[in-house]
Residue frames as qw, qx, qy, qz and C-alpha x, y, z in Angstrom:
[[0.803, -0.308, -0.509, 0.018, -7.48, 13.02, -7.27],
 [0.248, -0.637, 0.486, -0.545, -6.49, 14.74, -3.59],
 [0.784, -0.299, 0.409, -0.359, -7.72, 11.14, -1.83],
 [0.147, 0.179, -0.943, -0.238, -6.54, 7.74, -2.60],
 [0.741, -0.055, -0.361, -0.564, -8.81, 5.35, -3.64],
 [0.663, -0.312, 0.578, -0.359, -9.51, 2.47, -1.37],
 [0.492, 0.410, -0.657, -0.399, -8.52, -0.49, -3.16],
 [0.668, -0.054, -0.740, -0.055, -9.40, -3.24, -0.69],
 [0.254, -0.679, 0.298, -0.621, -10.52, -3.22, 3.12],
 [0.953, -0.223, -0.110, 0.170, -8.16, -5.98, 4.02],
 [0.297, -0.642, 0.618, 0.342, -4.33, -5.97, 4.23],
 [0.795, 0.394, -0.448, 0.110, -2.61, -7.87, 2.14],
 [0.667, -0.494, 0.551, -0.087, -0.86, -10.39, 4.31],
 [0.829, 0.394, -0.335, 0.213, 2.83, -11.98, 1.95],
 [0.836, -0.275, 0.175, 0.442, 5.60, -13.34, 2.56],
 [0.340, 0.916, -0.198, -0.079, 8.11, -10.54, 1.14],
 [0.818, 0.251, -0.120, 0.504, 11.97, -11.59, 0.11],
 [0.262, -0.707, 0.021, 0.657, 14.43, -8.56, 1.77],
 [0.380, 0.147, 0.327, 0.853, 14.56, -5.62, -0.61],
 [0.046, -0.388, -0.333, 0.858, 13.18, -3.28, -1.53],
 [0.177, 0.435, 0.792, 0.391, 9.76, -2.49, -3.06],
 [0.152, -0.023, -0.092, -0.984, 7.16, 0.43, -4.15],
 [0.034, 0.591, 0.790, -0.160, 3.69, 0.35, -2.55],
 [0.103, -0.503, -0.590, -0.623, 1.16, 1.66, -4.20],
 [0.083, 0.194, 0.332, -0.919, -0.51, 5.51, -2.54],
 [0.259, 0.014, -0.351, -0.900, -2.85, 6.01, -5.02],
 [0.608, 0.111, 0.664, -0.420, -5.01, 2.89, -4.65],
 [0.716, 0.561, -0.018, -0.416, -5.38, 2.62, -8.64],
 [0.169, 0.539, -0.784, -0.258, -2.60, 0.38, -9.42],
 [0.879, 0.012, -0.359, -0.313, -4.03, -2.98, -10.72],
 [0.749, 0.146, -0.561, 0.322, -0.87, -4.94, -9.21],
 [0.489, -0.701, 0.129, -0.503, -2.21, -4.13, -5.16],
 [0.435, -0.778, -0.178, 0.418, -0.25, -3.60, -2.68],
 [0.538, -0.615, -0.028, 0.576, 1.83, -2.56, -5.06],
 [0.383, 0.598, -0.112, -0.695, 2.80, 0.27, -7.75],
 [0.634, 0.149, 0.655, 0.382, 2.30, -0.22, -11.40],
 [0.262, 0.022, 0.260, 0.929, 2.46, 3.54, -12.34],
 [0.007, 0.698, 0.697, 0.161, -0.88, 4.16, -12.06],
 [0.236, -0.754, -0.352, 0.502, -0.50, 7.43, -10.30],
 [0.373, 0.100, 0.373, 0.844, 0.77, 9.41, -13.23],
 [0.166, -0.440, -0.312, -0.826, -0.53, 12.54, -14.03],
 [0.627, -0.687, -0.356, 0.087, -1.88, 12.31, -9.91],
 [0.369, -0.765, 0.414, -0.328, -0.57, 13.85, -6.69],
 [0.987, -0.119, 0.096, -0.040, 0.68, 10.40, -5.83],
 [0.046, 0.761, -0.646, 0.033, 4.03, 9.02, -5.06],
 [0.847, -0.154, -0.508, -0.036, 4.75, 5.49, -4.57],
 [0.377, -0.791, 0.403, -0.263, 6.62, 4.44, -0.93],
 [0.468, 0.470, -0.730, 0.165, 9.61, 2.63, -0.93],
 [0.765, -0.550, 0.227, -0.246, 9.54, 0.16, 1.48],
 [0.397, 0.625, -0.670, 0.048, 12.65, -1.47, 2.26],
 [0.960, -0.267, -0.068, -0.057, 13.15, -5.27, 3.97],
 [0.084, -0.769, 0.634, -0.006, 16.32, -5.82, 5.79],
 [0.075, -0.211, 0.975, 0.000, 15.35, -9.85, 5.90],
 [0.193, -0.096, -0.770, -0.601, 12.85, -12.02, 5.07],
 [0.075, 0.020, 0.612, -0.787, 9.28, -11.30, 6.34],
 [0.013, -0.671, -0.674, -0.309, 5.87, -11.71, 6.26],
 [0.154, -0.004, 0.006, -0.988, 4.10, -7.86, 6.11],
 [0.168, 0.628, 0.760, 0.023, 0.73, -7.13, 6.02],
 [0.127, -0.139, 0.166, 0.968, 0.52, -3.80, 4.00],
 [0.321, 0.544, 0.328, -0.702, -2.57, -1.31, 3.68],
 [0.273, 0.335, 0.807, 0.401, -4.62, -1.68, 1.24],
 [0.024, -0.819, -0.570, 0.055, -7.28, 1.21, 2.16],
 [0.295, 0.477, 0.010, 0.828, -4.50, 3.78, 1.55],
 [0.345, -0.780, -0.026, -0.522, -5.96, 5.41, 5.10],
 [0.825, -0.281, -0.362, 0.332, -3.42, 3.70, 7.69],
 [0.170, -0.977, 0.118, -0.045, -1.31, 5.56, 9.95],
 [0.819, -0.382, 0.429, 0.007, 1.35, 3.35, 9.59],
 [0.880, 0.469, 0.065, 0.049, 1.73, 3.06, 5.98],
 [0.504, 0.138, -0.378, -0.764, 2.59, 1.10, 4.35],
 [0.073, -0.026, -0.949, 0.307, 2.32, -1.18, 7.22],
 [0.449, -0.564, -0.571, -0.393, -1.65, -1.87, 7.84],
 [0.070, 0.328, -0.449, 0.828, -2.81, -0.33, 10.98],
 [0.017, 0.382, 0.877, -0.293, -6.55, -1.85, 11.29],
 [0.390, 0.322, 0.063, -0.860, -8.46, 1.79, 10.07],
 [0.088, 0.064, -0.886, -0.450, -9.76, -0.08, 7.78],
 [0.335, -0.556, -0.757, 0.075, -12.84, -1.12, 9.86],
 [0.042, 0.678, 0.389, -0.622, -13.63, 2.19, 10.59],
 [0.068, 0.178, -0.306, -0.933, -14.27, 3.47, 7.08],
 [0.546, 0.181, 0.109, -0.811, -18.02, 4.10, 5.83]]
């Protein structure tokens, strides 16, 4: 797998608690935005993302953002 899979061409738009969590590169983790190990035996890394306070996010879902793993809007420009 060299691409991530597109797993949804929305954001996800939560409320997040501050800490710190592992969003999901690959696109294959069942538990979207974020990991659940799927990427094993992949190129794939998850990406820490760390909150300093509580926030709503809205985090990529199409794995094609420039931003990640903040959404960025590409979304609406894939095929």
């Amino acid at each position: 797998m060299s691409e991530a899979r597109v797993a949804e061409r929305v954001p996800a738009k939560i409320e997040l608690e501050a800490g710190a969590y592992w969003w999901c590169r690959c696109g294959e983790s069942k538990n979207q935005p974020f990991c659940d190990g799927s990427h094993r035996g992949t190129d794939f890394e998850p990406m820490r993302l760390t909150l300093e306070e509580d926030r709503r996010v809205a985090l990529c879902q199409c794995k094609r953002s420039d931003k990640m793993p903040h959404c960025d809007g590409r979304h609406g420009f894939l095929d």
